[in-house]
C-alpha positions in Angstrom: -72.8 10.1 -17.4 -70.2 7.9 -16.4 -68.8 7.5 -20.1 -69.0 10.9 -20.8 -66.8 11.4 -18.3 -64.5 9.2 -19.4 -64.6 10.6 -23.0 -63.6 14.3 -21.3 -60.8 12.4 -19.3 -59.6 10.9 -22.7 -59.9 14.0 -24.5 -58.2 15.8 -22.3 -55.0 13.3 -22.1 -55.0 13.2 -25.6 -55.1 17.0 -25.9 -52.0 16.6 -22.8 -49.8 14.8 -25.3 -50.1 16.4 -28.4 -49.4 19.6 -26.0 -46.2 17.5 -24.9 -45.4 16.8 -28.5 -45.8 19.9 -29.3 -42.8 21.3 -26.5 -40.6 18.4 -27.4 -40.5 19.1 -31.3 -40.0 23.0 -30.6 -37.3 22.0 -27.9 -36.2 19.8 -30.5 -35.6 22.3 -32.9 -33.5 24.7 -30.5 -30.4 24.9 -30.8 -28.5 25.7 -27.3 -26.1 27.2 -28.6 -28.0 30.3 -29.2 -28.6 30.6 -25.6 -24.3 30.1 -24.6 -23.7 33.6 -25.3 -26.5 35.0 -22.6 -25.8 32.4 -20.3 -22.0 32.7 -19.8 -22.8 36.3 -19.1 -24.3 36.1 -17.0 -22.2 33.6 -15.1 -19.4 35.8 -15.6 -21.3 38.6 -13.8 -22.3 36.2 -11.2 -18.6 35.1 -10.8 -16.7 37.8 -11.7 -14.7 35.5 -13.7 -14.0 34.6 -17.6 -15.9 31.4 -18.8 -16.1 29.9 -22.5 -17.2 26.8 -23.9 -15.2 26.1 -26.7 -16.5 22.9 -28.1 -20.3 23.4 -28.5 -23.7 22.3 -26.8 -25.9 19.5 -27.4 -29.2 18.8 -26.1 -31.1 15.7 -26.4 -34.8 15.4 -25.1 -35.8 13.0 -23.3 -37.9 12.9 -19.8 -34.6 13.8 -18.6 -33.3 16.2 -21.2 -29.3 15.6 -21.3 -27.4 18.5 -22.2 -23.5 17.7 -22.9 -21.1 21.1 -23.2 -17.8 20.2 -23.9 -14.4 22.0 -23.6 -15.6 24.5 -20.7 -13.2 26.2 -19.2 -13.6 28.7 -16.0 -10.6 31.4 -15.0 -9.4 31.7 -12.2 -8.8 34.1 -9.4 -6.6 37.4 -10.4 -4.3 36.1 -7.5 -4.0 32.5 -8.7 -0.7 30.1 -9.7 -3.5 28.8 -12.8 -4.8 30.8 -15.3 -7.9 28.3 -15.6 -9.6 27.2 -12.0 -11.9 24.5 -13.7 -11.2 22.8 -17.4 -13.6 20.2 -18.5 -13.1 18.1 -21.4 -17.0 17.5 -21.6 -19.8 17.8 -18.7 -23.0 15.6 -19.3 -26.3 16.9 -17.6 -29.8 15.4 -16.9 -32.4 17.1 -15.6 -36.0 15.4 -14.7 -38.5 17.3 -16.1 -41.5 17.4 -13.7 -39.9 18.4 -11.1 -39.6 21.9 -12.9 -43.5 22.4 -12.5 -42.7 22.9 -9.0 -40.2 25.2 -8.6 -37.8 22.3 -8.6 -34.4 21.3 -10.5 -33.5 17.7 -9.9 -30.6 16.7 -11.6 -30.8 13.5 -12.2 -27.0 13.3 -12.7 -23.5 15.0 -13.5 -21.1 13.7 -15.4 -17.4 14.9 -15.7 -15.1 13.5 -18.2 -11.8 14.6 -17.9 -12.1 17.8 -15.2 -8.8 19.6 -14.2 -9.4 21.9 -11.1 -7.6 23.9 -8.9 -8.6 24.9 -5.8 -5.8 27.6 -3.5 -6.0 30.1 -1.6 -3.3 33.4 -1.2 -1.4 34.1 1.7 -4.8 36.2 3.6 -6.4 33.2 3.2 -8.7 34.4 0.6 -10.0 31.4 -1.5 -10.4 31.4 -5.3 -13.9 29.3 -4.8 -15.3 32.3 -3.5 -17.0 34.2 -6.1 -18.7 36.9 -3.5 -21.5 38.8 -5.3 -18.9 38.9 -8.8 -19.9 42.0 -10.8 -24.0 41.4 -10.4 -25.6 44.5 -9.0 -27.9 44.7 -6.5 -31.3 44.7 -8.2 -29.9 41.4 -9.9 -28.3 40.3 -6.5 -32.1 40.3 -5.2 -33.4 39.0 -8.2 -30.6 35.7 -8.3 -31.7 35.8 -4.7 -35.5 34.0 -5.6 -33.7 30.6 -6.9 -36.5 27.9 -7.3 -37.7 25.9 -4.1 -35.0 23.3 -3.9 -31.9 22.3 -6.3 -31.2 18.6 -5.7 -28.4 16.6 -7.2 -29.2 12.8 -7.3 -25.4 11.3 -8.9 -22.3 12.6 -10.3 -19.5 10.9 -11.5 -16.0 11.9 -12.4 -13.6 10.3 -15.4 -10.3 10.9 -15.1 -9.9 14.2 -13.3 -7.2 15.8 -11.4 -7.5 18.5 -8.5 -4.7 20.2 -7.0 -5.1 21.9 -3.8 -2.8 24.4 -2.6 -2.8 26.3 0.6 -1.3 29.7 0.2 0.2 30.7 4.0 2.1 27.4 4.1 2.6 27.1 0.6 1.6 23.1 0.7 0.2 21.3 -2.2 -1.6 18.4 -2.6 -2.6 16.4 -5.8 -5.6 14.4 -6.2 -5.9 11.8 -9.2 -9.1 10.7 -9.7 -9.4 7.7 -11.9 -13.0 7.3 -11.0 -15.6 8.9 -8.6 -18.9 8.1 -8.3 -21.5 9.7 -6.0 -25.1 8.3 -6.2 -28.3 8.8 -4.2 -32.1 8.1 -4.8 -33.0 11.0 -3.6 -31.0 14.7 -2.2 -32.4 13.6 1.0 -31.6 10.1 1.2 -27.6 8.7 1.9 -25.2 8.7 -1.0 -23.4 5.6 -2.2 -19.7 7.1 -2.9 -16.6 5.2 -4.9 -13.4 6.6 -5.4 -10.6 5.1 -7.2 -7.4 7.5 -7.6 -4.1 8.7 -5.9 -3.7 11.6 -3.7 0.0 12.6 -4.0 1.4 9.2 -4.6 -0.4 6.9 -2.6 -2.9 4.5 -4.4 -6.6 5.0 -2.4 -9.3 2.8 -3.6 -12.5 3.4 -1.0 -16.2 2.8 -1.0 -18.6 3.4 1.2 -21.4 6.3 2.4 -21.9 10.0 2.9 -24.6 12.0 4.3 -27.5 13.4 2.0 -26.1 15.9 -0.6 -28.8 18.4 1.1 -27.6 18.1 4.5 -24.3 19.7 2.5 -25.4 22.2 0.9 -28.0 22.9 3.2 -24.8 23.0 5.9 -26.8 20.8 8.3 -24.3 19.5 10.6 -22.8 16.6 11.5 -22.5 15.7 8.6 -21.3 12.0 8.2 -19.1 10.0 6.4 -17.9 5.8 6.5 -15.5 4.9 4.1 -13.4 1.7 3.6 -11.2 0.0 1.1 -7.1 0.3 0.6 -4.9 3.2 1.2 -1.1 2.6 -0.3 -1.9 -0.9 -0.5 -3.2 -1.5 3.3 -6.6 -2.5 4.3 -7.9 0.7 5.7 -11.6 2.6 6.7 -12.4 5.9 7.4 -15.5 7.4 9.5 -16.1 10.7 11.1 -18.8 13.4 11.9 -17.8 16.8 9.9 -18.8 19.7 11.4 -18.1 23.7 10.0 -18.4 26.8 12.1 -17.0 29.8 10.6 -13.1 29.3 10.3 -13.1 25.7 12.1 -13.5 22.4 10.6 -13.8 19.8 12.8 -14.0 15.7 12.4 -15.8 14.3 15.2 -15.9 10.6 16.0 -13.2 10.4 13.5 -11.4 6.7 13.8 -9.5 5.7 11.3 -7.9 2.0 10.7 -4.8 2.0 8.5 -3.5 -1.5 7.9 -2.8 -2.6 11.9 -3.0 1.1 12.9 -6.0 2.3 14.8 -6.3 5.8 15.2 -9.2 7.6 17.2 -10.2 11.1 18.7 -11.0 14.1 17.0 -9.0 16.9 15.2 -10.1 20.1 14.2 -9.0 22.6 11.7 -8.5 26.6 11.9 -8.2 29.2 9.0 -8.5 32.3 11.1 -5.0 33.3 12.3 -2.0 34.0 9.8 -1.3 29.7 9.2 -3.9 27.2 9.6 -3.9 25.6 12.9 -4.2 22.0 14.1 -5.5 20.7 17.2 -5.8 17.2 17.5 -6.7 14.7 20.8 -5.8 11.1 19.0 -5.4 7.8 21.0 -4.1 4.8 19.8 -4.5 0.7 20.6 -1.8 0.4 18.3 0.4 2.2 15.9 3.4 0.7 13.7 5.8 3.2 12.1 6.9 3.1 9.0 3.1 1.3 7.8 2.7 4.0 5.3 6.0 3.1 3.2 5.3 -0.6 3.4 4.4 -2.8 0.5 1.9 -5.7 1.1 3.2 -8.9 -0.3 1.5 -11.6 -1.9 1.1 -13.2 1.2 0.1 -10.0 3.1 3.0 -10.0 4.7 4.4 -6.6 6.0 8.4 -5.3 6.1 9.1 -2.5 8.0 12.3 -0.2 7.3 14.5 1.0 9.6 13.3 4.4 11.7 14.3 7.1 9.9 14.8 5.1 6.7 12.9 6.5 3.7 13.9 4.9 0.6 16.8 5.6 -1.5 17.9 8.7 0.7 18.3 6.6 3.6 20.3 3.9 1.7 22.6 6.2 0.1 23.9 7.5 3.2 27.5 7.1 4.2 26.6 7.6 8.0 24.6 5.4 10.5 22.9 9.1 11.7 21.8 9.9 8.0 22.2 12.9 6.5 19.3 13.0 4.7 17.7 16.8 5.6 14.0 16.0 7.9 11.5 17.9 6.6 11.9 20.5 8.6 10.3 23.1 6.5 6.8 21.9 7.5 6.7 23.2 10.4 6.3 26.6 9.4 3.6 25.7 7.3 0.7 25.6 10.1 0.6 25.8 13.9 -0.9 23.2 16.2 -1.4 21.3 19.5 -2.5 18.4 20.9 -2.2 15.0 22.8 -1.6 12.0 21.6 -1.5 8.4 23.5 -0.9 5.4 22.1 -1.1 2.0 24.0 1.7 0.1 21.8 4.2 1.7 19.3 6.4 -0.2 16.8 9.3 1.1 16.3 11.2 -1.7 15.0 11.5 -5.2 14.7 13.7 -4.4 17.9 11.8 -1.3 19.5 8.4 -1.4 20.9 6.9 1.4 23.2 3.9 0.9 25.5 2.1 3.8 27.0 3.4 6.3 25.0 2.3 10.0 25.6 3.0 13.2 23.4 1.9 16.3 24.2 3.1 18.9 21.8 2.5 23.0 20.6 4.3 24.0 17.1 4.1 27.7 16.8 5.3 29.6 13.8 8.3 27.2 13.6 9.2 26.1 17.4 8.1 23.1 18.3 7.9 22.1 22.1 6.9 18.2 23.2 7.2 19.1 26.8 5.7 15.4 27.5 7.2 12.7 26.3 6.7 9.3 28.1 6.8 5.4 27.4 7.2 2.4 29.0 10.3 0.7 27.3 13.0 -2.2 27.4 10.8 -2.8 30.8 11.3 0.4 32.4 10.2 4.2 31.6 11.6 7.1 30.0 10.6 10.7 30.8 11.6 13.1 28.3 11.4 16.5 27.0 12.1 17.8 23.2 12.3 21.7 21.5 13.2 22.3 18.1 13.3 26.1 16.7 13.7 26.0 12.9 13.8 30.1 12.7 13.1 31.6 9.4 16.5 31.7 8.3 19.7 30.0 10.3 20.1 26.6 11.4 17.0 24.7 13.2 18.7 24.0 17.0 17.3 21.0 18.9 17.0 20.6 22.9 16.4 17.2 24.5 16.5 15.8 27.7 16.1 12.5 29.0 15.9 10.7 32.0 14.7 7.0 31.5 15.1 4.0 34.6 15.0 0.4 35.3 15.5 -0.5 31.7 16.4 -4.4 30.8 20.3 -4.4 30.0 19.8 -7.1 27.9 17.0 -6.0 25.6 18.9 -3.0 25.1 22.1 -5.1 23.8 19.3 -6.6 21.8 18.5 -3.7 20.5 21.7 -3.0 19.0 22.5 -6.9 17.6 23.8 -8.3 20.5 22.0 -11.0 22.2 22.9 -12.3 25.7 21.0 -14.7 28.1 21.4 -12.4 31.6 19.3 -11.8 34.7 19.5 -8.3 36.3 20.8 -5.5 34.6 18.4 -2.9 35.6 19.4 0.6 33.6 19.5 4.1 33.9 19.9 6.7 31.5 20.4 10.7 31.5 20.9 12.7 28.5 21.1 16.6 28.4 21.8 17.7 24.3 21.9 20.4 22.8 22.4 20.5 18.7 21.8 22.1 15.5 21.4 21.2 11.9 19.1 20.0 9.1 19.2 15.7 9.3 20.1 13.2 12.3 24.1 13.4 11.0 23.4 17.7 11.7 22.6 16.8 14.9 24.8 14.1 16.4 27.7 15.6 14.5 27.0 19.4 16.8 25.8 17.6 19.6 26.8 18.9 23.1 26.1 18.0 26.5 26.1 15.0 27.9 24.7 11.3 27.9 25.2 8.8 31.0 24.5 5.0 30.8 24.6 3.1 34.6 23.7 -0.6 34.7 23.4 -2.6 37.8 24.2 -5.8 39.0 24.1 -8.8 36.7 24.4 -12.3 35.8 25.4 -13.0 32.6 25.7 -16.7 30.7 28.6 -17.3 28.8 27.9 -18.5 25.8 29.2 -18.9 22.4 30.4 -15.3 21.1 30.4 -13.9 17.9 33.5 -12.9 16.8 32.2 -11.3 13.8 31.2 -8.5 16.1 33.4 -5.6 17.5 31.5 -5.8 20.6 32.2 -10.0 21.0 35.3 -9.2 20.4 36.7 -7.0 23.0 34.4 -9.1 25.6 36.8 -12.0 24.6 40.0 -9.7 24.8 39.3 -7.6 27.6 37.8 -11.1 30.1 40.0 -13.8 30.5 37.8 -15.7 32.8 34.9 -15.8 30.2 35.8 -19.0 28.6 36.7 -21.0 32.0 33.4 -19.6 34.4 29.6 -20.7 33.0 28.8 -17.1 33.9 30.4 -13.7 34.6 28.7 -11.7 37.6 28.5 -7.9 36.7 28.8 -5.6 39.2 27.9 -2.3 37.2 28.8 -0.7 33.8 28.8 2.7 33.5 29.1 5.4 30.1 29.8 8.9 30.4 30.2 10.3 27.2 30.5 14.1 27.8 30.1 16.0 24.1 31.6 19.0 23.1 30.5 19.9 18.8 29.7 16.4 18.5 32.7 14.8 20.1 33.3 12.8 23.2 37.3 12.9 24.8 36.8 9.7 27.4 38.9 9.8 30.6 38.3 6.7 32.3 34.5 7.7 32.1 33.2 4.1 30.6 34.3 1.7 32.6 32.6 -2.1 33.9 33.7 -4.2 36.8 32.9 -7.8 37.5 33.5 -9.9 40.6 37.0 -10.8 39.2 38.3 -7.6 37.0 37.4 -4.2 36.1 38.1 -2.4 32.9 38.5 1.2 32.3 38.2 2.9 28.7 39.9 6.0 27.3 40.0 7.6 24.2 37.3 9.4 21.4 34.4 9.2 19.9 33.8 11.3 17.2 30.1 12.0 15.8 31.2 14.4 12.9 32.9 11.5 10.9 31.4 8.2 13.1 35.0 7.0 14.1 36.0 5.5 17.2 39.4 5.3 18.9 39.3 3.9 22.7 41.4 1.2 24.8 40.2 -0.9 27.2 42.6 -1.5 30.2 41.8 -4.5 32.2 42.4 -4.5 35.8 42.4 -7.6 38.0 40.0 -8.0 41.1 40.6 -10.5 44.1 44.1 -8.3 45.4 45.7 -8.8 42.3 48.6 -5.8 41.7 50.9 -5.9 39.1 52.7 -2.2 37.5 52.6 -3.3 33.8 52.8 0.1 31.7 51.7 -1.6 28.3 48.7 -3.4 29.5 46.9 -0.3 29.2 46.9 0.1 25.3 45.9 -4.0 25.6 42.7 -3.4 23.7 42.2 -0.8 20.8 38.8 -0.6 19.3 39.2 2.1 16.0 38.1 3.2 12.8 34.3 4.1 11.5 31.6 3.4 13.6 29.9 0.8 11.2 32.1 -1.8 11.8 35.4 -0.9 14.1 38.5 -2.9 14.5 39.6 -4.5 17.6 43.7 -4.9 18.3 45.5 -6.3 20.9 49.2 -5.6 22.4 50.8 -8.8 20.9 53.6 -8.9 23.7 51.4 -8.2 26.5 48.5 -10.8 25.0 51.1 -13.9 25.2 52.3 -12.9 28.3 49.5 -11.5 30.0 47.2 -15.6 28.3 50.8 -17.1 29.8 50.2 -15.7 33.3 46.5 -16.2 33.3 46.7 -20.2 32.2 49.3 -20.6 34.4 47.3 -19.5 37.4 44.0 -21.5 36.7 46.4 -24.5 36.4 48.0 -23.8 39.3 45.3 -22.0 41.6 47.7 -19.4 42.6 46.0 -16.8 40.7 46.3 -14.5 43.3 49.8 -15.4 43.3 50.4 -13.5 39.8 49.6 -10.5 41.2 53.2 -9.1 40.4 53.6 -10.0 37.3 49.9 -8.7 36.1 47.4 -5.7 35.3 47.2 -2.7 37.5 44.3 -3.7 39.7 41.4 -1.8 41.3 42.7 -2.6 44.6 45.2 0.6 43.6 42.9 3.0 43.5 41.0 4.8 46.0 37.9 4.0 43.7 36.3 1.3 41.5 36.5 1.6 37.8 32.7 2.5 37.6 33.2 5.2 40.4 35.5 6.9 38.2 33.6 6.8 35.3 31.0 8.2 37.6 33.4 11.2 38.2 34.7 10.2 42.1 38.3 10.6 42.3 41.2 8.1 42.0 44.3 8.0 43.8 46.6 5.6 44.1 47.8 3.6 46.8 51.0 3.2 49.1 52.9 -0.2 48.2 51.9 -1.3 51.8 48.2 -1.0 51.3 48.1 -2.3 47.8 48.8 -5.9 49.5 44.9 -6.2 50.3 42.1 -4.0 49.6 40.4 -1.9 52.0 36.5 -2.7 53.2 36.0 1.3 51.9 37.4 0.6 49.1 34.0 -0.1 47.5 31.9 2.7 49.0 32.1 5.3 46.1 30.5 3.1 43.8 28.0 1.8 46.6 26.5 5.0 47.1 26.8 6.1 43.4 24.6 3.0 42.5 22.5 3.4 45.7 21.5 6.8 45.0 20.8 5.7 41.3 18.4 3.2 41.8 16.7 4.8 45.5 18.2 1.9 47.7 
C-alpha cells in the first residue's frame, strides 16, 4: 500500500513538471510584443493619456519571469510645461510566479534605467499624476475595480533618472538627480532598506537608511515612517519623521532633522486646499549656525562661515557694505504660512551669537508680519517687530522696530573690529525704520525714521591703538589725555541718527563725554552712496573755557564708508598738543582754560544731553568761570530714565 502510494505521488509530480514544461515552452514561444498593442490601450483608456513603447519587449522565463520594455514613454497632462510625464530608457520587471495562483502579483523587483519624470501641478492645483477614471467606462470601471487580492512590490531601483517637480500656484521648481536609488524589502509588509545617491537642485545628498513597508503606502496606513542618514551638501546629516496624509494636508510628525551642527525639531505640516500651498511649522532648535548650507567641509572637517547676507559671488561683487544684491523676495508670494520658531543658540557670525531667539511669523499672499522677534544678545535683549509687503507689482516696503537694553558696549565694538578691554558700558538701542526696495543697499539707501544708540558709564583701558582704523584714529585725535591716563572713565555716548530717504543731517546728536572732555559731532551720513562727512569738536571738562572758533572743524572723518579718512586742523593741532603738554608739565591745566576748546561748562547741557535733544544755551562770561551743580541734571535724568534708576 504504502509504495503504491508513493508511485501515485511520483506519478503525479512527474505529470506536474512535464505540465510546467509544457507552459514554459509555450510562454517561451510568445512573443510579447503581440500583446503591446492591447495593453497600451488599454492603459491609455485607463489614463486618458498617450503611451508607446518604442524600443520592443522581451521576456525571459524564469521562476521569476523578467520582462524588459525599453524606450516607454507616457504623455502628459493637456495642461503640462512637458509633452512626456514619464520617459524610460528601459524598465526591467520580475514577477514570482506562484504567487499568481493566489490572486497575487509579487514583484519581485523594478528596475529603471535612465527615467525622466515630471511631476506639476496648474495653478487650481490639479495634479498631472491624477489620471481620474481616464476614458474607461463604467462597466470597465467596475470590472478594473476586481484587481487581484494584493499587489506587492518587494525592490526597485533607479539608474540615472531625473524628476522635476513643479508646483503650479507658486510657480517653484525643484530638480532631483538621481544617480542611484535603491528600495529593497523581503517582503511588502516588512521595512524597506532605502539608498539614494543624487542632487536635489544643486546640493549633493547621499543618504541611507529605512522606510515603512511599501503596503503601509499604498495601503495609506498612517504614520507612515521614515529614518534617513548620510551627507547633505557635504555635512553630516539624518533625517526622521512620521508622515501622515489627510485630504489636502501633509504632515511630518516627530520630524528632527540634524544638518551638520544644526538640530532642528517639531513638526510642519503642508496645505494644498486654498489658492497657494500653506506652511505651518512649530520648529525648536538647541542649535542653529547660519550660513551651514553654503559651507564646504575641509579635509580636516573644518567649517568657514560667510558673512550674513553673503552668498557667493553676488555678495563679493558688491561695491556697498549693504549689498545690492536683490533678496529673494519673490518667494514670498509663492505659498502662505505661520509658525513659531525657537532656537536656544543662533550663529550668526564669528562675531554674532543669539541665545533664546523667538520668531513668530504669518506670510500671507506676499506680506509678511514677525510680530515677535526676541533674543538674548551682546548680554542684554532685544525686542523687535518686522513687516515686509512685497505687493504684486511696486516696490516691497519694509517696517522695523526695535527696542533692545543692557547690551555689552564692548562686545558690540567687537562686533564691528574694534576690540577694547572695558568694564560697564551697559547699552540701549531704539530704532523706528521705515524703507523700500529690492536688497539691503534698497533699504538702507530709502531708510527713514530714526535709530538711537545710549551707552552708560564706563571704564575703559588704554591700550595700544590701531591707527590703521578710522575709529582709533579719531579716539587719538579727539582725547588728549588717552596716552598720559591708564584708563579713560566714560560717562555716556550717545547716537541719534535721525534719517530722512536714507540720509542722516547730525546736529550735535552723537556726542560722548568723559570725566575730562566731551565731544560733540556734526555733519552727514549718507546711506544712498555709504559716505560719511562729520567733525568732532572736543570740549574740555574740569572749568576749562576757552572761545576758539577753529577747534570745531578739529577732526573731520570723510569719504566712503569702507574705510573713511580722518583730518585734523593743522594750526589748531600744534597749538591746541602745545597747550595740552604744557599743562600736564605744568599742572595748571585748568589754567589754559583761555587759550583752549569751548567747554561743556558753556552750555546749559552736556554734550550727550544734546544729542539726546535737551536744549543748549550758552552761558554769561560770569558763570562760565565754574560750572553749575545743575549743570549735569539733563543728562542725569536722560540716562536715569533710560536704564529705570
Amino acid at each position: 500500500m504504502r509504495r503504491s502510494v508513493l508511485i501515485v505521488l511520483a506519478a503525479a509530480g512527474g505529470l506536474a513538471g512535464l505540465l510546467l514544461i509544457a507552459i514554459a515552452v509555450a510562454i517561451w514561444r510568445i512573443d510579447p510584443n503581440d500583446f503591446a498593442a492591447p495593453i497600451l490601450s488599454r492603459i491609455k483608456q485607463a489614463t486618458g493619456r498617450n503611451v508607446a513603447i518604442n524600443g520592443g519587449i522581451d521576456l525571459k522565463v524564469s521562476w521569476t519571469p523578467r520582462l524588459v520594455v525599453r524606450d516607454l514613454t507616457l504623455a502628459n497632462a493637456p495642461w503640462g510645461h512637458s509633452p512626456l510625464m514619464v520617459a524610460v530608457k528601459q524598465l526591467d520587471i520580475e514577477v514570482a510566479l506562484l504567487p499568481l495562483l493566489h490572486r497575487r502579483i509579487d514583484v519581485a523587483r523594478i528596475d529603471l534605467i535612465e527615467p525622466s519624470i515630471v511631476l506639476e501641478t496648474d495653478a487650481q492645483g490639479h495634479a498631472n499624476w491624477d489620471f481620474g477614471r481616464g476614458a474607461v467606462g463604467t462597466e470597465a470601471a467596475e470590472g478594473a475595480s476586481a484587481p487581484p487580492a494584493a499587489l506587492g512590490i518587494g525592490n526597485l531601483a533607479v539608474t540615472n533618472g531625473t524628476l522635476t517637480y513643479r508646483d503650479g500656484k507658486s510657480g517653484a521648481v525643484t530638480n532631483v538627480a538621481v544617480d542611484s536609488l535603491v528600495l529593497s524589502a523581503r517582503d511588502p509588509q516588512s521595512p524597506v532598506k532605502a539608498e539614494f545617491r543624487g542632487r536635489i537642485d544643486s546640493v549633493a545628498v547621499a543618504l541611507t537608511g529605512q522606510l515603512g513597508p511599501f503596503e503601509s503606502l499604498t495601503q495609506r496606513r498612517w504614520p507612515y515612517s521614515l529614518a534617513l542618514s548620510g551627507e547633505i551638501g557635504g555635512q553630516k546629516s539624518a533625517i526622521a519623521t512620521k508622515l501622515r496624509v489627510d485630504g489636502d494636508a501633509t504632515r511630518l510628525d516627530d520630524f528632527e532633522l540634524t544638518f551638520g551642527p544644526n538640530v532642528v525639531r517639531g513638526a510642519i505640516s503642508v496645505v494644498s486646499g486654498g489658492p497657494r500651498l500653506r506652511y505651518i511649522v512649530g520648529l525648536t532648535a538647541p542649535v542653529l549656525v547660519l550660513g551651514t548650507a553654503v559651507m564646504a567641509a575641509g579635509a580636516q572637517g573644518k567649517l568657514s562661515a560667510a558673512p550674513v547676507g553673503a552668498t557667493g559671488a553676488a555678495a563679493a561683487s558688491s561695491a556697498y557694505l549693504f549689498s545690492d544684491a536683490p533678496l529673494p523676495l519673490a518667494v514670498l508670494h509663492k505659498f502662505d504660512a505661520e509658525g513659531v520658531v525657537k532656537i536656544d543658540r543662533l550663529v550668526a557670525s564669528p562675531t554674532r551669537e543669539f541665545t533664546a531667539v523667538e520668531v513668530r511669523f504669518t506670510l500671507n499672499d506676499g506680506h509678511l508680519d514677525a510680530p515677535v522677534l526676541k533674543a538674548a544678545t551682546f548680554g542684554g535683549n532685544v525686542d523687535a517687530h518686522a513687516t515686509l509687503d512685497s505687493p504684486a507689482s511696486g516696490a516691497p516696503a519694509l517696517a522695523l522696530v526695535v527696542d533692545a537694553k543692557n547690551l555689552d558696549l564692548a562686545a558690540e565694538l567687537a562686533a564691528f573690529g574694534v576690540h577694547r578691554e572695558m568694564t560697564g558700558g551697559k547699552t540701549s538701542v531704539k530704532a523706528d525704520l521705515h524703507a523700500r526696495g529690492t536688497s539691503l543697499h534698497d533699504w538702507a539707501a530709502s531708510a527713514n525714521g530714526s535709530v538711537t544708540a545710549i551707552a552708560g558709564p564706563a571704564t575703559i583701558s588704554n591700550l595700544k591703538l590701531d591707527l590703521d582704523s578710522a575709529f582709533d584714529r579719531v579716539v587719538k585725535a579727539a582725547n588728549p589725555f588717552r596716552d598720559k591716563d591708564p584708563t579713560t572713565e566714560l560717562k555716556c555716548a550717545v547716537v541719534r541718527l535721525p534719517l530722512a530717504a536714507g540720509v542722516a543731517h547730525i546736529d550735535r546728536s552723537v556726542a560722548a563725554e568723559t570725566q575730562k572732555l566731551g565731544v560733540s559731532v556734526s555733519g552727514t551720513l549718507d546711506l544712498r552712496n555709504e559716505s560719511i562727512d562729520l567733525t568732532f569738536k572736543p570740549q574740555l571738562r574740569e572749568g576749562i573755557s576757552i572761545e576758539l572758533p577753529q577747534i570745531a572743524e578739529l577732526i573731520r572723518l570723510h569719504g566712503p564708508l569702507r574705510h573713511p579718512q580722518v583730518s585734523i586742523d593743522a594750526m589748531a593741532s600744534v597749538a591746541t598738543a602745545a597747550r595740552i603738554g604744557a599743562a600736564f608739565g605744568t599742572g595748571g591745566l585748568s589754567e589754559v582754560g583761555v587759550a583752549l576748546f569751548g567747554a561743556a561748562a558753556r552750555s546749559g547741557a552736556g554734550p550727550c544731553a544734546v544729542a539726546l535733544g535737551a536744549p543748549s544755551a550758552t552761558l554769561s562770561a560770569r558763570d562760565a568761570s565754574a560750572p553749575a551743580a545743575h549743570e549735569t541734571e539733563p543728562l542725569s535724568k536722560a540716562l536715569g530714565k533710560l536704564f529705570k534708576r
